[in-house]
N, C-alpha and C positions, 0 to 999 in steps of 0.2 A: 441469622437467616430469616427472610420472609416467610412464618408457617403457616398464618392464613394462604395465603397466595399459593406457597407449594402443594396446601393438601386440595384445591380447586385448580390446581395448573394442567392442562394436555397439551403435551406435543403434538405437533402435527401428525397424521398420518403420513406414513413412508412408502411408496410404492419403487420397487426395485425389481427390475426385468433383467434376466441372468443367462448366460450362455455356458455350452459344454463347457469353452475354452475357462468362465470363471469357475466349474466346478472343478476341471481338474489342476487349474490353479491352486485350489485352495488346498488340494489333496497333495499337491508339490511341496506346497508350504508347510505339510506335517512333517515331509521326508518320503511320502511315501515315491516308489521309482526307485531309489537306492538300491536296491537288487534286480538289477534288469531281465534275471530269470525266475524272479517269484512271480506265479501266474499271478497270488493275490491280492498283491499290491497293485501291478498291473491293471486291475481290475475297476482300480480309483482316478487310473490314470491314461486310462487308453480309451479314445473315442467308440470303440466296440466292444459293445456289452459294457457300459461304462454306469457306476453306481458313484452315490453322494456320500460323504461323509453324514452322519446325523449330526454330529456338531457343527455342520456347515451352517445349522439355523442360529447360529450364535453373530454371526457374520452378515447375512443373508439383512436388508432392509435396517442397518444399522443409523439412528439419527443423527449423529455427528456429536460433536462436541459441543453442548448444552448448556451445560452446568457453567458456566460461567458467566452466564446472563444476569446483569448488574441487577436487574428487579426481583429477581430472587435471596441477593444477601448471601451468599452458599461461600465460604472462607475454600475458592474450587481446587489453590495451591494444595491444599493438604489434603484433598479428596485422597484414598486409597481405593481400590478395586480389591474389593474383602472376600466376597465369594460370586457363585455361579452355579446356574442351576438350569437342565430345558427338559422335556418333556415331549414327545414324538409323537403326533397324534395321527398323520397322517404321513405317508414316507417321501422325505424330502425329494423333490424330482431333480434330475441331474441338466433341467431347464426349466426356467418359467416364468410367469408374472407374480410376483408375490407383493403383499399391502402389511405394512408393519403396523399396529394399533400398540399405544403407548399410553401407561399411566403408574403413577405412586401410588404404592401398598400402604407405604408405610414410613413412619420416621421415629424410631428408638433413642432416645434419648438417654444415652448412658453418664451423664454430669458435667459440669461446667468444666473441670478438669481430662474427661475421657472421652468427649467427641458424642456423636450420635451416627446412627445405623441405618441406613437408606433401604428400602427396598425398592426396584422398578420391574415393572412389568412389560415384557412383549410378547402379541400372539399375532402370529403370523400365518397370514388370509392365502390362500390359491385365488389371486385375481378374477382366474375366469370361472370357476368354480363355489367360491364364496368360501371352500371348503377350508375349516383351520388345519395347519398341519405341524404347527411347535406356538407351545407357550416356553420364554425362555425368562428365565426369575434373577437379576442383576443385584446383586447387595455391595453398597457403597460404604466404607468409612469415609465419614466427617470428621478430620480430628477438631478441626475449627470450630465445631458446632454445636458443641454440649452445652446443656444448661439451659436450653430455651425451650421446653416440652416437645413432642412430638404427636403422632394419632397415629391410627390403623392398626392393626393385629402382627405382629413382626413373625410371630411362629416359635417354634421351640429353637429353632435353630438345630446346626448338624452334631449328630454322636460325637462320639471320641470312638475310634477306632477298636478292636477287640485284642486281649493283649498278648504275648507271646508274640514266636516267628508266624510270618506268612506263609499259608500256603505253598506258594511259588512266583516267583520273578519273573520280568521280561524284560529286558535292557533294549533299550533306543537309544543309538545315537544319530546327535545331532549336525547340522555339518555348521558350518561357521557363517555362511550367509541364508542360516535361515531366515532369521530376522527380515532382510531385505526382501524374501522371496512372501514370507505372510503377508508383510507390510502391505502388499498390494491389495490383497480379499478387505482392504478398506480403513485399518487402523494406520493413520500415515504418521503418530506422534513419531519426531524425531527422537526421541528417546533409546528408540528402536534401532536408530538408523545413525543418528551423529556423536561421534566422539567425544564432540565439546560441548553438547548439549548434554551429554550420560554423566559427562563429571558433574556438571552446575548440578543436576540433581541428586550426587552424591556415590555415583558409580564410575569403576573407571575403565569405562567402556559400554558400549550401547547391552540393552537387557531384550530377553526375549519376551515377547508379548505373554502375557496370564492364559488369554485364550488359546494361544498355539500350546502352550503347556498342556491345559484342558484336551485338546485333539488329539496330542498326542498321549494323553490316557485312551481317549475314546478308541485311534489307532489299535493300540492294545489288546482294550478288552472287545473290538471286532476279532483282531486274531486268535486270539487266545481260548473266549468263551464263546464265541458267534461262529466258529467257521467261515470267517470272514465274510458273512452276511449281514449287513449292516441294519438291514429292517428289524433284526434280533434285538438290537438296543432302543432299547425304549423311554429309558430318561437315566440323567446321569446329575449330579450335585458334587462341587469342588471349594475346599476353600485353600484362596492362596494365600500361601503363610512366609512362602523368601522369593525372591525373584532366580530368575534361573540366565545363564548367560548362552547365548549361542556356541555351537562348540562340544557342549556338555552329553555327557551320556544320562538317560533320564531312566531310571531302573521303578519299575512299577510295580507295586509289591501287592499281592490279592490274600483277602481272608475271605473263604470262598463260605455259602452259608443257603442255598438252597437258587432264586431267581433273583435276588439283592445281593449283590457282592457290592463288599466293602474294601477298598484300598488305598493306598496312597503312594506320590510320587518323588523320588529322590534324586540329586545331583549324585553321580558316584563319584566324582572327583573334589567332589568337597566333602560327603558324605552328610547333608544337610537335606533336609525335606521341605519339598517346594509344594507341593499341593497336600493337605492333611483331610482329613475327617470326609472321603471321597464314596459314592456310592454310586452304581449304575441298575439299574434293571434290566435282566436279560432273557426273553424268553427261553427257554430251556437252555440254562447257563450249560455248560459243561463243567460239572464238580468232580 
């Protein structure tokens, strides 16, 4: 890879103007609606009185598929989506003009054998306001890329979870087109979506996208620890560690610990953990 080049490269600024219909889009694409008598879900989904997901800013002004821009050198095949991280500074509106600002933290260089460790940055602007409202922190594996130094401050990186049983559970399931229904809020990799495209890349059958995984934690710990007020959640970090298939029931396990709650998320029918070493912040969590 080009690391001169990468550590002075900016994307472009992203401007992205968003409607009800995309928010409660995006809220569809958790699952949320599935009980058409829970006011609370309702809540995500109904044009009145209608609130945003906070990990809708994960989504929100997204710059496409980049990385594989030949003057950067970046081996893009072997890219992996390693973690995820966003931070609410302002409460996402359920419409609006938003400006995505893009740049590289950082590039970890873990050896010529073990790839290297990407950080990106997004803070996301209120167009008419100037005002920011999510910084969202994107960490990439390179397996292609090790051995060629890196720069920037990469961070300690996430815990290890605390040990024993959790607290208490919360099971989501999934319905079987969800894939197709996220896919819309902007990730269109066929991955997702074709058959024959999930085998080439070693599945047999399409995978559910990282970040719907992530919402559906976020889902969660709105219901669970927020009273299903979503401005409660104030920053959350994931890393994904298996892919998860549509279909699947997603059991979300909390070690509860004061306004940081720490958890992680499971397939129950495989009994494998698809999101590890998970944190949110909540204002007055419920413990």
């Amino acid at each position: 890879m080009n690391l001169d080049l990468l550590q002075r490269f900016k994307l472009d600024d992203k401007n992205h103007d968003y409607s009800v219909s995309e928010t409660i889009l995006y809220a569809l694409g958790l699952g949320y609606g599935s009980d058409p008598t829970d006011e609370e879900q309702l809540a995500f989904v109904y044009e009145k009185g209608l609130k945003a997901v906070p990990a809708m800013c994960n989504t929100i002004a997204h710059p496409g598929f980049w990385i594989d821009r030949p003057e950067l050198g970046i081996d893009w095949v072997k890219v992996l989506h390693a973690e995820q991280a966003f931070e609410i500074h302002s409460e996402i509106p359920v419409e609006g003009r938003m400006r995505g600002e893009y740049s590289i933290l950082s590039i970890e260089d873990k050896g010529a054998d073990k790839g290297a460790i990407m950080k990106m940055q997004k803070r996301l602007f209120d167009r008419d306001s100037d005002q920011l409202c999510a910084t969202v922190t994107q960490t990439l594996f390179l397996r292609g890329d090790g051995g060629q130094g890196g720069f920037g401050d990469p961070g300690p990186g996430l815990a290890p979870l605390p040990e024993g049983e959790p607290d208490f559970v919360m099971d989501i399931p999934t319905m079987p087109q969800i894939a197709l229904i996220y896919r819309l809020s902007g990730d269109l990799n066929p991955i997702h979506a074709s058959p024959s495209t999930a085998r080439k890349a070693g599945f047999d059958r399409p995978i559910l996208h990282g970040l719907c995984t992530m919402g559906l934690a976020a889902r969660a710990v709105i219901s669970r620890l927020c009273d299903g007020d979503p401005a409660r959640l104030r920053s959350m970090e994931v890393r994904f560690s298996r892919p998860v298939f549509p279909g699947e029931t997603i059991r979300v396990e909390f070690y509860l610990g004061g306004d940081t709650v720490r958890f992680r998320c499971r397939s129950v029918e495989r009994d494998l953990v698809v999101l590890d070493r998970a944190s949110a912040h909540v204002e007055g969590a419920k413990n």
